[in-house]
mmCIF file of the C-alpha atoms, coordinates in Angstrom:
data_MODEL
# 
_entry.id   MODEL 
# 
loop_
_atom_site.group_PDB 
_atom_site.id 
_atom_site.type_symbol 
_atom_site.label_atom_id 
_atom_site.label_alt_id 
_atom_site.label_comp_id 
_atom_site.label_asym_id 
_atom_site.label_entity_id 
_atom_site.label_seq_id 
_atom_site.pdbx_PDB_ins_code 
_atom_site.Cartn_x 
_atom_site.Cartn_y 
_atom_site.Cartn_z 
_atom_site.occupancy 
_atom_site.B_iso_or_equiv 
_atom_site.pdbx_formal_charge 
_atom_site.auth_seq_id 
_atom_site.auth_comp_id 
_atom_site.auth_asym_id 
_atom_site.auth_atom_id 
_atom_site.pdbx_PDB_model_num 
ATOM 1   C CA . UNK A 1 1   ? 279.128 150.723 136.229 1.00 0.00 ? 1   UNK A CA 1 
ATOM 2   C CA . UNK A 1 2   ? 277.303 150.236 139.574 1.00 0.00 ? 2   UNK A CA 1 
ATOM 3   C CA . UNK A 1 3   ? 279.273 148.406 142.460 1.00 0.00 ? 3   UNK A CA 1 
ATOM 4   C CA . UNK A 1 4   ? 278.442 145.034 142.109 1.00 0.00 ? 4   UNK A CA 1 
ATOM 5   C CA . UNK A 1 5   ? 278.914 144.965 138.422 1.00 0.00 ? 5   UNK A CA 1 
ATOM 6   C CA . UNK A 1 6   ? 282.596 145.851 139.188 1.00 0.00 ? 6   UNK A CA 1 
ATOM 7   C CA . UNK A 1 7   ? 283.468 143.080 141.995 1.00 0.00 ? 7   UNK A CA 1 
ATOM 8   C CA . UNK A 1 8   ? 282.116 140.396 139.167 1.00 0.00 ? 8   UNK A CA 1 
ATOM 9   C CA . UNK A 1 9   ? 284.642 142.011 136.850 1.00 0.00 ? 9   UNK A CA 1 
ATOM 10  C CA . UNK A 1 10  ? 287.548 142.276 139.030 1.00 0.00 ? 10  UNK A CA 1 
ATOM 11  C CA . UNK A 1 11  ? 287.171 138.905 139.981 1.00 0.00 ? 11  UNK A CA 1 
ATOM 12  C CA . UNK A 1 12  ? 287.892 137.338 136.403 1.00 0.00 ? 12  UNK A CA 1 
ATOM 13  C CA . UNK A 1 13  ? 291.304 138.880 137.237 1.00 0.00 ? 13  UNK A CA 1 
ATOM 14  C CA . UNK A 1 14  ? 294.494 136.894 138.707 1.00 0.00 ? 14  UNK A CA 1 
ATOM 15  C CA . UNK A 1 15  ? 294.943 137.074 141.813 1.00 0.00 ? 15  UNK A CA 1 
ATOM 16  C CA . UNK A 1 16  ? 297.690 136.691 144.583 1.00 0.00 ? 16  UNK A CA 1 
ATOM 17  C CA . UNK A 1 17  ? 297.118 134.386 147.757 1.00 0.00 ? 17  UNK A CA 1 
ATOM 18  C CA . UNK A 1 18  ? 297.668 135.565 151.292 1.00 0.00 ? 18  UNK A CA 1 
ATOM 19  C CA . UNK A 1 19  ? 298.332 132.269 152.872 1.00 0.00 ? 19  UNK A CA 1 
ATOM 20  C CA . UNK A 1 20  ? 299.314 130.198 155.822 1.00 0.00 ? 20  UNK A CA 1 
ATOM 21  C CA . UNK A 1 21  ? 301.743 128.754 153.549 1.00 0.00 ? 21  UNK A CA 1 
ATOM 22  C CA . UNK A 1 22  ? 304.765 130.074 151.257 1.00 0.00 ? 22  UNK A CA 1 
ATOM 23  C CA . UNK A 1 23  ? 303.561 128.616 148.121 1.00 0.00 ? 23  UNK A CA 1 
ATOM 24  C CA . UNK A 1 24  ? 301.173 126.579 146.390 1.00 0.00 ? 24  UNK A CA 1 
ATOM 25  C CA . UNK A 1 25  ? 301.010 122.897 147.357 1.00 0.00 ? 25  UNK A CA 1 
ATOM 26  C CA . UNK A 1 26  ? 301.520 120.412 144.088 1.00 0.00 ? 26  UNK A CA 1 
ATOM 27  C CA . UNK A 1 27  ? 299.167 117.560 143.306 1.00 0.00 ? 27  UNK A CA 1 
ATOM 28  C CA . UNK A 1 28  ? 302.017 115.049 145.064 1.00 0.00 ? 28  UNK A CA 1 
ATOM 29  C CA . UNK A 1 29  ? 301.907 116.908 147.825 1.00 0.00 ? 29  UNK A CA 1 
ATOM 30  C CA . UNK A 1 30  ? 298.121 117.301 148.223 1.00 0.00 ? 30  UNK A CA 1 
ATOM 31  C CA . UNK A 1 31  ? 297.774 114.106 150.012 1.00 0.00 ? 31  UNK A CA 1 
ATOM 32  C CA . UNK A 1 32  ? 298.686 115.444 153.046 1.00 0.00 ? 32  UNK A CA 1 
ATOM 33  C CA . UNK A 1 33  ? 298.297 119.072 152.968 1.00 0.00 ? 33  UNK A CA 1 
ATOM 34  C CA . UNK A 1 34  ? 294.311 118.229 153.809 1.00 0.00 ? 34  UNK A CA 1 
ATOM 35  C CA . UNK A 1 35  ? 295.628 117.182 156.864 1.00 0.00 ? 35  UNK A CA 1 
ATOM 36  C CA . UNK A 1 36  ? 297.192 119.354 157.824 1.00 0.00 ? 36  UNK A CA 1 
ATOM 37  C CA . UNK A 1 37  ? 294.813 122.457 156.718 1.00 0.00 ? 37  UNK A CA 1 
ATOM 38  C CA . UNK A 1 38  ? 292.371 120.397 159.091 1.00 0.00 ? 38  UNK A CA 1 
ATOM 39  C CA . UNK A 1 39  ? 295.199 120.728 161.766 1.00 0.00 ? 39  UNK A CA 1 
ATOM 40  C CA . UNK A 1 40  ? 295.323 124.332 161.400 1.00 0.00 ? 40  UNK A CA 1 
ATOM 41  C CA . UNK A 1 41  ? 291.495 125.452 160.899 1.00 0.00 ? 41  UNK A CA 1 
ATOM 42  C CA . UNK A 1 42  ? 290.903 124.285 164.737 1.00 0.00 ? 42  UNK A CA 1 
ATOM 43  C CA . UNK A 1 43  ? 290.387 126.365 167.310 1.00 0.00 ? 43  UNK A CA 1 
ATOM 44  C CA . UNK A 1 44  ? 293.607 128.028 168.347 1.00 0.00 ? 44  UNK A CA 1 
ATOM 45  C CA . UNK A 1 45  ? 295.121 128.069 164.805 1.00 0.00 ? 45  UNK A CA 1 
ATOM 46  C CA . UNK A 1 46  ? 291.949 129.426 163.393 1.00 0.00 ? 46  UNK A CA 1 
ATOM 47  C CA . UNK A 1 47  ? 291.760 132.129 166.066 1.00 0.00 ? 47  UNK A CA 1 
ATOM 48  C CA . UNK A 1 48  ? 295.469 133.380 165.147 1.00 0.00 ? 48  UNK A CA 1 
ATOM 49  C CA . UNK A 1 49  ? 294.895 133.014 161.783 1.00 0.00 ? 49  UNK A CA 1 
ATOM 50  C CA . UNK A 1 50  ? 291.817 135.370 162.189 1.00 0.00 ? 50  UNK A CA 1 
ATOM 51  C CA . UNK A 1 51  ? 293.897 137.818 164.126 1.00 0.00 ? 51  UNK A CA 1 
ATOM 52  C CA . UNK A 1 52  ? 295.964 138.271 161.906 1.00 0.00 ? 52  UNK A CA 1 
ATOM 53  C CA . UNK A 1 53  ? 293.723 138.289 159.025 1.00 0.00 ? 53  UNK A CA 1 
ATOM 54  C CA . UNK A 1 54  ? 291.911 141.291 161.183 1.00 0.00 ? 54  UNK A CA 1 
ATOM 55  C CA . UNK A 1 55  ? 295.426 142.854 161.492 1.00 0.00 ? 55  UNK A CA 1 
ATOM 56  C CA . UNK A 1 56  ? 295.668 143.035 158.129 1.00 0.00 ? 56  UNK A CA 1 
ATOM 57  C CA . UNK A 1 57  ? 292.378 144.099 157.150 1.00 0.00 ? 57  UNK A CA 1 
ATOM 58  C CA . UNK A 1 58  ? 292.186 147.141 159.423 1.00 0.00 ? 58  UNK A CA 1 
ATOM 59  C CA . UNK A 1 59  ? 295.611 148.549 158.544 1.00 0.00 ? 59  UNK A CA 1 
ATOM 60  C CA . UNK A 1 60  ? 294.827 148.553 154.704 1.00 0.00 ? 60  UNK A CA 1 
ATOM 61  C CA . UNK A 1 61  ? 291.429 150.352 154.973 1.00 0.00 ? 61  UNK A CA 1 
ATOM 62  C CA . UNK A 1 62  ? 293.244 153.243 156.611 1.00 0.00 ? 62  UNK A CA 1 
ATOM 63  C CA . UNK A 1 63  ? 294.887 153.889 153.076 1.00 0.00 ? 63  UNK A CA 1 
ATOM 64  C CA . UNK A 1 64  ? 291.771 153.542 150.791 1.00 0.00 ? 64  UNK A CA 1 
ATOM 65  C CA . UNK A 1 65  ? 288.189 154.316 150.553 1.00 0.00 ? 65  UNK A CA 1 
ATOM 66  C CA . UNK A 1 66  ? 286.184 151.044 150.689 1.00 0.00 ? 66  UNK A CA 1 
ATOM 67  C CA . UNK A 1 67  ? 282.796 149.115 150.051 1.00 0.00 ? 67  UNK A CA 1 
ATOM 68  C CA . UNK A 1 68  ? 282.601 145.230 151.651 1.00 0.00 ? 68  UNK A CA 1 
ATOM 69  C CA . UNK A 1 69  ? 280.258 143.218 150.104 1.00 0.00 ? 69  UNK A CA 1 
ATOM 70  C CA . UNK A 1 70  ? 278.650 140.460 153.050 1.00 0.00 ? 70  UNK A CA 1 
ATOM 71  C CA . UNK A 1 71  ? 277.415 137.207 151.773 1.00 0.00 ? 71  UNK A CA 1 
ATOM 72  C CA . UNK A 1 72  ? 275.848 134.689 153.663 1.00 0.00 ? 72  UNK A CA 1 
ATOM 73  C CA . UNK A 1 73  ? 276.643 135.890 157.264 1.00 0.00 ? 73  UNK A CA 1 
ATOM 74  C CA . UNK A 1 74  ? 273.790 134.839 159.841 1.00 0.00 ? 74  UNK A CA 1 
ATOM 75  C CA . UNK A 1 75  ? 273.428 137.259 162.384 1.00 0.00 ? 75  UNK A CA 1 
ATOM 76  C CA . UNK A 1 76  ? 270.951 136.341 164.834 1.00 0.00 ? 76  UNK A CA 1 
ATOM 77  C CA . UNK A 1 77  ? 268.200 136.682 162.723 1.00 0.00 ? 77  UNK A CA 1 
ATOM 78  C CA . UNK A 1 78  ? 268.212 136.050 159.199 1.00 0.00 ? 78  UNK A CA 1 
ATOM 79  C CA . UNK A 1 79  ? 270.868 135.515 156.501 1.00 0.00 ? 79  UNK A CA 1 
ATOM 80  C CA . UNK A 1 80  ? 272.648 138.667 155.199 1.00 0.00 ? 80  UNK A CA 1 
ATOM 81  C CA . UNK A 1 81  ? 274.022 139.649 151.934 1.00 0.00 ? 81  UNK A CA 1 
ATOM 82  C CA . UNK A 1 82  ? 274.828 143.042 150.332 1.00 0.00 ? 82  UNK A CA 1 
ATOM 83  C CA . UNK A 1 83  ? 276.673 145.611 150.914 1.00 0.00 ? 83  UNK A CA 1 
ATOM 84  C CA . UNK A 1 84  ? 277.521 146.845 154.484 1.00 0.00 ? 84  UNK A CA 1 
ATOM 85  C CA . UNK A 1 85  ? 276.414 150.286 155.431 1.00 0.00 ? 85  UNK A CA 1 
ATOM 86  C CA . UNK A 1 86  ? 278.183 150.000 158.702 1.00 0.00 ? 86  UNK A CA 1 
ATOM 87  C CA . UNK A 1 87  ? 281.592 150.461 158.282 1.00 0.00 ? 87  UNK A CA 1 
ATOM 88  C CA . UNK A 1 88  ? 282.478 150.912 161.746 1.00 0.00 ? 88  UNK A CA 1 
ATOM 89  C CA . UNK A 1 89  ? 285.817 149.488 163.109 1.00 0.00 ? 89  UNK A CA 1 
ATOM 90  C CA . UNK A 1 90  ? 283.892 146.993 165.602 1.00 0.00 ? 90  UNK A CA 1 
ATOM 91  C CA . UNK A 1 91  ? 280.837 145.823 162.754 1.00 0.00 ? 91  UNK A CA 1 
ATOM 92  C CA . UNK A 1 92  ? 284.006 144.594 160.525 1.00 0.00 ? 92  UNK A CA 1 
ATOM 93  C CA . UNK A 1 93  ? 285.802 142.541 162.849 1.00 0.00 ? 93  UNK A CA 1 
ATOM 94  C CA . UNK A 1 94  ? 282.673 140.999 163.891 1.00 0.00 ? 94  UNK A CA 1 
ATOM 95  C CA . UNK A 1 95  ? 282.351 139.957 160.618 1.00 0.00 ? 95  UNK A CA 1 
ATOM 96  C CA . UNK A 1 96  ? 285.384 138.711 159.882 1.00 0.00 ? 96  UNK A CA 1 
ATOM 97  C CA . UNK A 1 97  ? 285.570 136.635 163.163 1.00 0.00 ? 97  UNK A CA 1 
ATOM 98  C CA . UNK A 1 98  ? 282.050 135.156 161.889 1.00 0.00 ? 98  UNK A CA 1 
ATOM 99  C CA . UNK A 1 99  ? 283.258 134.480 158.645 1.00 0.00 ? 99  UNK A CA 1 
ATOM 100 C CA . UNK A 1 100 ? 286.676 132.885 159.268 1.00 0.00 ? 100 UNK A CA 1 
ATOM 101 C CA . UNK A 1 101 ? 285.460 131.506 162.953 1.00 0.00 ? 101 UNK A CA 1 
ATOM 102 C CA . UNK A 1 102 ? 281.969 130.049 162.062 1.00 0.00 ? 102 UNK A CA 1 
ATOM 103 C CA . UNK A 1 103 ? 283.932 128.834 158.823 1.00 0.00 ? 103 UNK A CA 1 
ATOM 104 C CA . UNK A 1 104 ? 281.145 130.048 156.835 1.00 0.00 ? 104 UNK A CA 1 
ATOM 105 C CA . UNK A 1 105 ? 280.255 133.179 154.264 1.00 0.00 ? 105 UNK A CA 1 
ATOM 106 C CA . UNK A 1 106 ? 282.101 135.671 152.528 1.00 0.00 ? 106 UNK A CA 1 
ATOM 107 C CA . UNK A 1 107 ? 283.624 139.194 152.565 1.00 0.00 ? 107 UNK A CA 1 
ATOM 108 C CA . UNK A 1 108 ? 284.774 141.019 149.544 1.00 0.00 ? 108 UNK A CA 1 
ATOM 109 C CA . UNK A 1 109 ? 286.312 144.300 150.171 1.00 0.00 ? 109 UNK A CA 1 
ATOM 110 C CA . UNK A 1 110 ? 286.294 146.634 147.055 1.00 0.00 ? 110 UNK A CA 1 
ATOM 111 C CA . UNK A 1 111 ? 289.463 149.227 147.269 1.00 0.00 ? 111 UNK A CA 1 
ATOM 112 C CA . UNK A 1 112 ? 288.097 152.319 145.637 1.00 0.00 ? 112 UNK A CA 1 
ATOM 113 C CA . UNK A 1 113 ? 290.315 153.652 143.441 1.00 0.00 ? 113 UNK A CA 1 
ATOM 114 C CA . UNK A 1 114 ? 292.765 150.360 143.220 1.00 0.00 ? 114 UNK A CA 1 
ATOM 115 C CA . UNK A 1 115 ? 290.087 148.610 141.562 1.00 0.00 ? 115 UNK A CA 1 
ATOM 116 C CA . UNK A 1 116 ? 290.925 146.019 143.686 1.00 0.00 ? 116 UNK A CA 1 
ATOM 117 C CA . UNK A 1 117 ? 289.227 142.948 146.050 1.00 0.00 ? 117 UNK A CA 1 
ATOM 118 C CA . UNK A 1 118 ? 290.836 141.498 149.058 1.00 0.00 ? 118 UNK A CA 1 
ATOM 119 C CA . UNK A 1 119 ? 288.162 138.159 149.180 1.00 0.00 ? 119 UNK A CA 1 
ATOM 120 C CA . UNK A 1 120 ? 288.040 136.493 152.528 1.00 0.00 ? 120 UNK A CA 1 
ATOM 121 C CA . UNK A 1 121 ? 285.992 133.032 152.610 1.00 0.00 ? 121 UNK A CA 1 
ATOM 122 C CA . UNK A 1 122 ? 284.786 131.124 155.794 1.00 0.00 ? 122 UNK A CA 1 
ATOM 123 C CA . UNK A 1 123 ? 286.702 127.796 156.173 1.00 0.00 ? 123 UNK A CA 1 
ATOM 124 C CA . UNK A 1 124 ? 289.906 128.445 154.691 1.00 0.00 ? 124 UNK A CA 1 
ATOM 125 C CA . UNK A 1 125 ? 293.035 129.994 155.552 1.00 0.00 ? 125 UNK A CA 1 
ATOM 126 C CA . UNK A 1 126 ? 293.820 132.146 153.042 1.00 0.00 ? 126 UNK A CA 1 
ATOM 127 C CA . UNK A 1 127 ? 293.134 135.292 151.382 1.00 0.00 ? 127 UNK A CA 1 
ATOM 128 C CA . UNK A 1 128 ? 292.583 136.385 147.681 1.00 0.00 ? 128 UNK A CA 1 
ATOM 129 C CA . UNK A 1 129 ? 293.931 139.676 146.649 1.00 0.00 ? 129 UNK A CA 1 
ATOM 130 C CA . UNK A 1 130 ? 292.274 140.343 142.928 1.00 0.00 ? 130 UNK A CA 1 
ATOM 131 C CA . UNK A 1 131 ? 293.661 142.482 140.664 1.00 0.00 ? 131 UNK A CA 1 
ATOM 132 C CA . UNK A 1 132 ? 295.973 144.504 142.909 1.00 0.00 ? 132 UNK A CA 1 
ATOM 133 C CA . UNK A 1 133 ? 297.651 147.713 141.871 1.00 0.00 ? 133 UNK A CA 1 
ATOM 134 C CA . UNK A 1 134 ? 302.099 147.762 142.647 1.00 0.00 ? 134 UNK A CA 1 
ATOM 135 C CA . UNK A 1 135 ? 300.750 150.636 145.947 1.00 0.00 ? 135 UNK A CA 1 
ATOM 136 C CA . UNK A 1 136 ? 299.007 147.876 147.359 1.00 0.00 ? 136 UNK A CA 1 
ATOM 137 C CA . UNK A 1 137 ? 301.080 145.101 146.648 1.00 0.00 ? 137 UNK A CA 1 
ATOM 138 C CA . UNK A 1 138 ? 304.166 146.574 148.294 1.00 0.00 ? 138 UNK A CA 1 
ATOM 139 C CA . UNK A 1 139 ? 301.717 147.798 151.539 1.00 0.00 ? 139 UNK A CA 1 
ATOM 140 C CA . UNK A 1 140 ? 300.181 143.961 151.034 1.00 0.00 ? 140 UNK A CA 1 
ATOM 141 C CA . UNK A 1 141 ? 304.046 142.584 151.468 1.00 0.00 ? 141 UNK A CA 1 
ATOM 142 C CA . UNK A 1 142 ? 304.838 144.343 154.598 1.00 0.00 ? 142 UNK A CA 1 
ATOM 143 C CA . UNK A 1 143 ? 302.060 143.499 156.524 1.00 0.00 ? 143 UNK A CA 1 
ATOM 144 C CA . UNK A 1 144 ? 301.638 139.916 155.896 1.00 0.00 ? 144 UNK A CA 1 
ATOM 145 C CA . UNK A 1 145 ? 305.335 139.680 156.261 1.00 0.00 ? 145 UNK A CA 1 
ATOM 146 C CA . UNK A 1 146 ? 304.906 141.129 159.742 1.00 0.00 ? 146 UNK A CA 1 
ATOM 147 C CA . UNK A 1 147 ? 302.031 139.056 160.627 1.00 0.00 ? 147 UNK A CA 1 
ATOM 148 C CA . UNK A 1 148 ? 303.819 136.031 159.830 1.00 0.00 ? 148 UNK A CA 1 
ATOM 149 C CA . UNK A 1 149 ? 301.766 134.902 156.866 1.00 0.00 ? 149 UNK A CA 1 
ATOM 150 C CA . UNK A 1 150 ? 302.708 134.566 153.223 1.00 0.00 ? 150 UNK A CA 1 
ATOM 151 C CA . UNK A 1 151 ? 301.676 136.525 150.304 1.00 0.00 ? 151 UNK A CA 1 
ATOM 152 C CA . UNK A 1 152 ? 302.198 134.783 146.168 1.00 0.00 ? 152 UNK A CA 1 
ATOM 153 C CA . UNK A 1 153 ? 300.533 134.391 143.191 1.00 0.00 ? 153 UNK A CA 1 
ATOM 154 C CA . UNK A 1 154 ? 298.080 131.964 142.604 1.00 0.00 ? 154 UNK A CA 1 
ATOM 155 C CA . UNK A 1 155 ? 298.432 129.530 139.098 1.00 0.00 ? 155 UNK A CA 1 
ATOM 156 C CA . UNK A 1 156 ? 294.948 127.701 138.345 1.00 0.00 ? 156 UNK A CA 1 
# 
């Protein structure tokens, strides 16, 4: 199974939400929650929430091999998808910071041998975690704890 045949099955998986918030907002609360996610995805929030969503990034690839998938990130020339074959520190958090900061594109970071995806999306403030192994949850809990962010499982 080549790599991109394995992010589209790990993605039918459940997944856990690394999120601004401790929990899923109900229907009777939605009302306002697009407020305030509005509130929060301007500039200063966003930029903290990017920091720490960089925090967290960096600090899990130094425990597993990984691939990141790039889709729809303009650099200054033309759009970009596939697979990065920079994996330098500094090309990933300029990517992230384009993704969550431009509010635009996607990052999917296949963990090699967790079988798992950490998917990061421009223009919201969370993160999904797809099918996660227990080694990566309990790594997973610390550092969102420490960054101030929450980390629970997401019911469709």
């Amino acid at each position: 199974m080549n790599r991109s045949e394995q992010l589209s099955l790990l993605f039918t998986e459940d997944y856990r939400i690394i999120d601004f918030l401790p929990r899923a907002v109900s229907t009777e609360e939605d009302g306002f929650y697009k407020d305030a996610e509005q509130y929060f995805l301007q500039d200063r929030h966003l930029q903290e929430f990017c920091g720490k969503t960089i925090a967290i990034i960096l600090k899990i690839l130094c425990y597993f091999p990984f691939e990141i998938y790039v889709e729809e990130y303009k650099p200054l020339v033309n759009k970009r998808e596939g697979w990065l074959k920079d994996k330098r520190c500094e090309m990933i958090v300029k990517l992230l910071k384009k993704v969550i900061l431009k509010k635009r594109g996607q990052i999917d970071i296949l963990l090699g041998g967790e079988d798992s995806i950490i998917s990061i999306s421009g223009g919201v403030l969370s993160i999904a975690v797809y099918h996660e192994s227990e080694k990566l949850r309990e790594l997973l809990e610390k550092l969102v704890t420490t960054e101030g962010l929450y980390y629970w499982k997401y019911r469709a």
